[in-house]
Every structure is written in structure tokens, then in C-alpha cells.
C-alpha positions in Angstrom: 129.3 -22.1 -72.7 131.8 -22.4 -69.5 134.6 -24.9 -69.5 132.2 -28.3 -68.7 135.4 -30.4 -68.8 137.6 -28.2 -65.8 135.3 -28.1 -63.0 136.7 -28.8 -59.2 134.6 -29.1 -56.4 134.1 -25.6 -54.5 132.8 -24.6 -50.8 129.6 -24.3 -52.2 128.0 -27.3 -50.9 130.7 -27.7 -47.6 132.3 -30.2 -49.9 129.7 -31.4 -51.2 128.7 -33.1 -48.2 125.4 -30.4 -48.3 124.0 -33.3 -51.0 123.9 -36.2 -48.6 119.8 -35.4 -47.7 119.1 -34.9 -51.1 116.0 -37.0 -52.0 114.7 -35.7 -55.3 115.8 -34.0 -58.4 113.0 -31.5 -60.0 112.6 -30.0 -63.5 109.6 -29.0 -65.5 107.8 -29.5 -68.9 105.8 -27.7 -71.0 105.4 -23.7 -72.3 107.0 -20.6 -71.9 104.4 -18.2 -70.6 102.7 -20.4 -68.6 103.6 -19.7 -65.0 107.0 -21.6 -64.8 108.6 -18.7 -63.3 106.0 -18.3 -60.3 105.7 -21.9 -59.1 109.6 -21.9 -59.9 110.4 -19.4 -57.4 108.0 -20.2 -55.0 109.6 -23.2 -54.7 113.1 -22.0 -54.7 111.9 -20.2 -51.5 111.9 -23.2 -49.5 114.2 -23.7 -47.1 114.7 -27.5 -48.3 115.0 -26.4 -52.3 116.8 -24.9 -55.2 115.6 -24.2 -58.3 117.8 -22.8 -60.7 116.4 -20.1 -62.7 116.6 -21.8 -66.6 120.0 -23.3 -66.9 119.2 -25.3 -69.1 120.0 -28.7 -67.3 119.1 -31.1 -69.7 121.6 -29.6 -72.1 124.6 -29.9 -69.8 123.6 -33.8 -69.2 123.8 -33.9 -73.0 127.6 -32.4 -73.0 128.3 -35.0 -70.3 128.5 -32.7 -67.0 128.4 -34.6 -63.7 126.1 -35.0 -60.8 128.1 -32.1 -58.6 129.1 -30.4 -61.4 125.5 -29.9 -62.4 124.1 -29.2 -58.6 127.0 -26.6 -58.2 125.5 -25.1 -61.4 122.2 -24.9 -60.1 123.3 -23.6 -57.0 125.0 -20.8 -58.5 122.4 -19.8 -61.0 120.0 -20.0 -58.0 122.1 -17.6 -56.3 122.7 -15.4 -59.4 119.3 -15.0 -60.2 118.3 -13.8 -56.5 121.0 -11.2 -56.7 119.6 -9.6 -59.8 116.3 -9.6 -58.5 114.5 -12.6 -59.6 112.7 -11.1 -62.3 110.7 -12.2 -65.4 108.6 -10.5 -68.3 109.3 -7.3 -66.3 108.0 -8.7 -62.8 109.8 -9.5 -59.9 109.5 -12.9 -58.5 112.0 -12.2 -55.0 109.8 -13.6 -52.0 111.2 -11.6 -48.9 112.2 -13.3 -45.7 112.8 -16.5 -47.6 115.7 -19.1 -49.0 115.8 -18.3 -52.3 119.3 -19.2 -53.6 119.8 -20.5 -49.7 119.0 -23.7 -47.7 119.0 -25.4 -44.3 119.1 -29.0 -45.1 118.7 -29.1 -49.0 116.3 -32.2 -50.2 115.3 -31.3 -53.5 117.4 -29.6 -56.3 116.0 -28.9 -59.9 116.1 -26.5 -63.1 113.0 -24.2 -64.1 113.8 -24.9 -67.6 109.6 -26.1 -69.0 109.4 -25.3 -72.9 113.4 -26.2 -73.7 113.3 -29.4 -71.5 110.2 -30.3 -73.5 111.7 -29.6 -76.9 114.9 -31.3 -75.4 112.9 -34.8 -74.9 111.3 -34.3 -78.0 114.7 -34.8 -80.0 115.9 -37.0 -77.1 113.3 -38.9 -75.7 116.0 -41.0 -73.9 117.6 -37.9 -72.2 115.0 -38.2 -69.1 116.7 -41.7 -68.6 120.0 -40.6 -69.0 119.0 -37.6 -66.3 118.0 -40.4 -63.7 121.0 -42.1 -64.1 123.5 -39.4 -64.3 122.3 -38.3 -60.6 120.7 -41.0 -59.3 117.7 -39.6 -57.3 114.0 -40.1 -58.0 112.8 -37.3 -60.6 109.6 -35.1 -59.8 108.5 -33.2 -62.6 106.0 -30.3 -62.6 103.6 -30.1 -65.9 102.7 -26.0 -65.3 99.5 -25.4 -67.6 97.8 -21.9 -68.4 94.5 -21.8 -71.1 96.0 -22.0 -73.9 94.4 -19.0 -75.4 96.1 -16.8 -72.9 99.7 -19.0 -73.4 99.7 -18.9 -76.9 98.7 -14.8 -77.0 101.0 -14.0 -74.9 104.1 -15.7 -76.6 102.3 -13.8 -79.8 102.6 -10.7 -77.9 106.1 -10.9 -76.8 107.7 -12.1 -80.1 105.3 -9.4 -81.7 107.6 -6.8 -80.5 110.6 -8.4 -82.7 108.8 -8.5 -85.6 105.8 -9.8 -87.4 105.2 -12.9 -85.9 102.6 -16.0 -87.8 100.1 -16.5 -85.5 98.8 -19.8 -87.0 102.2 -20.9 -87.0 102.7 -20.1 -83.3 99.3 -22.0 -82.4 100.9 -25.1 -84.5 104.0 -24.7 -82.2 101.8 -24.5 -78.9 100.2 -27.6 -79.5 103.3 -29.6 -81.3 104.3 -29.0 -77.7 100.9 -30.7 -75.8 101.6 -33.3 -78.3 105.4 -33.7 -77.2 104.2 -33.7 -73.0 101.4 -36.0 -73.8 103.5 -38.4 -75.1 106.0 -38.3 -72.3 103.3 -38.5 -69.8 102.3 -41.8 -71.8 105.5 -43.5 -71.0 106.5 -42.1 -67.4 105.0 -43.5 -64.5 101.9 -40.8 -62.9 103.3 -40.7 -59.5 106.4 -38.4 -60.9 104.6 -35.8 -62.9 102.1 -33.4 -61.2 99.6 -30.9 -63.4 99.7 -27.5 -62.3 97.1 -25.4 -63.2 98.2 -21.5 -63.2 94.8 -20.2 -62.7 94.1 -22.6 -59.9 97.4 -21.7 -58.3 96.7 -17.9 -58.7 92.8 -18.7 -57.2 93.9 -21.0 -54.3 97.6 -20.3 -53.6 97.8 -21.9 -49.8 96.1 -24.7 -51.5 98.3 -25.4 -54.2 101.3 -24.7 -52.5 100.5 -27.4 -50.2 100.3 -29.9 -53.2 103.3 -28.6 -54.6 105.0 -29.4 -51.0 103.7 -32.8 -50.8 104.6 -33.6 -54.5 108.4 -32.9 -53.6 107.8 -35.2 -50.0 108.7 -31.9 -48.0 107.4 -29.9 -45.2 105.2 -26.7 -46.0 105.9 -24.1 -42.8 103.5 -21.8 -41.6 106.0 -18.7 -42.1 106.9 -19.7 -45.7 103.0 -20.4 -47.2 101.8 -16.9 -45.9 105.7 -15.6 -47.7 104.6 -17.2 -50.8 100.6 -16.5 -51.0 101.6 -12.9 -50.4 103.6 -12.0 -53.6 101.2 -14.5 -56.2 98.9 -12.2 -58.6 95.5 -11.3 -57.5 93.8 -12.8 -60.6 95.4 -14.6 -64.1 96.0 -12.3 -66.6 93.3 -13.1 -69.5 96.0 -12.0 -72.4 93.7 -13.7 -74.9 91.9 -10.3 -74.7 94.8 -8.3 -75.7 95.0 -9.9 -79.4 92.5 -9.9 -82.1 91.4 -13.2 -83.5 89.7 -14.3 -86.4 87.1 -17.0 -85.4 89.1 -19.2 -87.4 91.8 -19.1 -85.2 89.1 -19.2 -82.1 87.7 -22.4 -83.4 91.4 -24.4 -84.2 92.6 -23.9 -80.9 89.3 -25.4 -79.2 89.6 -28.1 -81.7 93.0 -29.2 -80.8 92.2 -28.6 -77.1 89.7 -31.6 -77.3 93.3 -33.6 -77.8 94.2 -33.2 -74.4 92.6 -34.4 -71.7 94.9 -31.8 -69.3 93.7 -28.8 -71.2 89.8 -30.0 -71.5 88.4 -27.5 -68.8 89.4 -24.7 -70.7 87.8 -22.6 -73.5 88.0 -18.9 -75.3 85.1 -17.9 -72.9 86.0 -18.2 -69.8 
């Protein structure tokens, strides 16, 4: 880890007076595999946004960094991760003709950070209040949800190249994690947290781009909706398909899907 303790204020942000129209700080909960990486980048293509690309945020407010410390990190792993393409599982998420790793006025700053943040809270569950009161600006958080069949084969897929991988252990750790955001949903007020379905986005992107906009209280231009429809999938990627399972394992995970009130639209079927 860099040297947390010897940071000086840099150009980046014209010293630091780019932060003045700030008006909300924005992270994410959840899974890996679900889609963080899309909405993540869409929004870093806003002229008004940066969203670093996993820094890990929560874990510098834990080793005591700043409020400009941390923004100037975010900055620069936004900036970073645009000049090495913005990619992720092999795809790239670079929106041409946009301000990723850029701005005009900047208004919201965040991390794309959803399965670590969640495990984070889990051992911290005071860390969200620290976060508020380290930087001092509202916090909008984004909930990003795929069907768990398709989350939970494709982390099985990915870690399957490593090694044999227990997939009733990895469905245990899928919905340890729906337990962990359902509790911090339960003690955070609504307004701040937003569900985001992937499949929804991938159906309806103008749509949900739109909601995404509004949630963060920012403008959604004409040139920078069409930017952002143009590089989102065609149609979700049903990875459930891709992995045998027992109907055992078919039946647990719709049995813990009735826990969730966020995930009860979705099935093995469809």
C-alpha cells in the first residue's frame, strides 16, 4: 500500500478548488459478477463524475486517509484505469467521446468497489458512518443485482480455472452476502440506496441510465445517453447455462431467493 501518511495536495483538482460543486459521494454494494463494472463506467463517463475503478475506498477510510487524499486517489485510479483500457473479465468498458477519468464541473465522486465494500460493512458496520463523516457529503449508493443463478455460476466459473472450486460453498457465500446488503438496507434510510437490476439495464439502457442520472441529482445529455446505450451488451449473459447442476443445488438457491424481497422476480427458468 502507498505511503497514506505523506500525501500533499497535487494539481490534480486545481488545488483542490475542483471539489467545491461536489454534492454526493457514490460507492456500491453487493457481488462481484454482477454488473458493477458496466454501470461503474457508464457512470464514470459523465462529465459531472468519477468513479474509480475498485480502489478499495472503504479500506483507506479504515487506515485514516482524508477527504482530498481519498478524492485525489479516486481521481487517479479513474485516470489509470482509462489509460489501460478500462477493461474487465476480458471486456472492454472505454466509452468513446466521453469523460471517463475527466470532468467539466465534478458533482459526484465514488469507488466501484460492490462485493469488498459489502464484506467491509459486514465486519464494520459503522464504517458507512465513519465514510459520511470523513467527507462530509450525502452518500448515494448503488445495489447492482444479476439472477443469482447467473452471479453465482459465473464466480464458479472464474475461480474454476484456479482450481476446484465447492460450489455449495460458493452459493453459501452468495447469499451470506444478500444477507449482509439486506441488513444494511434495514438500517439506511431508502432515498440513498437505489436497486439496479443488470438485466433491466442491459433490456432498457436509455431507461435506466436515466434513473441512474436522477439517483446521483445530475443531468443526463443527449450526446452522452446514445455514448453509453451504444457500448451495453445486446442481451445478459445466462452463465447459469454454462455449469451443470444437480437439482439440489437448483432447488437451495430458489429457496434462499424467497429471503429477499430484491431477488424475488428471479428463477432458474427464466
Amino acid at each position: 500500500m502507498e505511503n497514506l501518511s505523506s500525501f500533499t495536495p497535487t494539481d490534480s483538482f486545481g488545488d483542490c478548488d475542483g471539489l467545491v460543486d461536489l454534492s454526493a459521494y457514490c460507492m456500491f454494494l453487493g457481488y462481484a459478477r454482477s454488473g458493477h463494472s458496466l454501470v461503474g463506467a457508464l457512470l464514470d463517463a459523465h462529465p459531472h463524475v468519477i468513479i474509480a475503478d475498485q480502489l478499495d475506498a472503504l479500506e483507506k477510510i479504515q487506515a485514516g486517509v482524508g477527504k482530498e487524499h481519498l478524492f485525489y486517489l479516486l481521481l487517479q485510479n479513474s485516470r489509470s484505469r482509462v489509460e489501460e483500457g478500462r477493461a474487465r473479465g476480458g471486456h472492454s468498458y472505454r466509452i468513446p467521446g466521453q469523460w471517463q477519468g475527466s470532468f467539466t464541473t465534478l458533482k459526484v465522486i465514488g469507488d466501484k468497489k460492490g462485493q469488498r465494500a459489502t464484506l467491509r460493512l459486514r465486519q464494520d458496520p459503522e464504517l458507512l458512518k465513519k465514510l459520511g463523516e470523513v467527507l462530509g457529503l450525502p452518500i448515494k449508493i448503488f445495489h447492482v443485482i444479476r439472477n443469482p443463478y447467473d452471479n453465482i455460476a459465473t464466480k464458479y466459473l472464474k475461480r474454476s480455472r484456479h482450481g476446484v472450486v465447492d460450489f455449495r460453498a460458493l452459493i453459501e457465500e452468495h447469499f451470506l452476502l444478500c444477507e449482509t446488503v439486506k441488513e444494511i438496507k434495514g438500517k439506511i434510510k431508502k432515498h440513498i440506496i437505489l436497486d439496479v437490476y443488470h438485466e433491466a439495464l442491459i433490456e432498457n439502457p436509455a431507461k435506466w441510465i436515466r434513473i441512474l442520472c436522477d439517483f446521483l441529482g445530475i443531468d443526463c445529455p443527449d450526446n452522452y445517453l446514445s455514448s453509453c446505450s451504444d457500448v451495453i451488451f445486446s442481451s445478459p449473459n445466462k452463465s447459469r447455462h454454462d455449469v451443470v447442476w444437480s437439482q439440489e443445488e437448483i432447488e437451495l438457491v430458489r429457496a434462499k431467493i424467497c429471503s429477499f424481497d430484491f431477488l424475488s422476480h428471479y428463477s432458474f427458468e427464466l
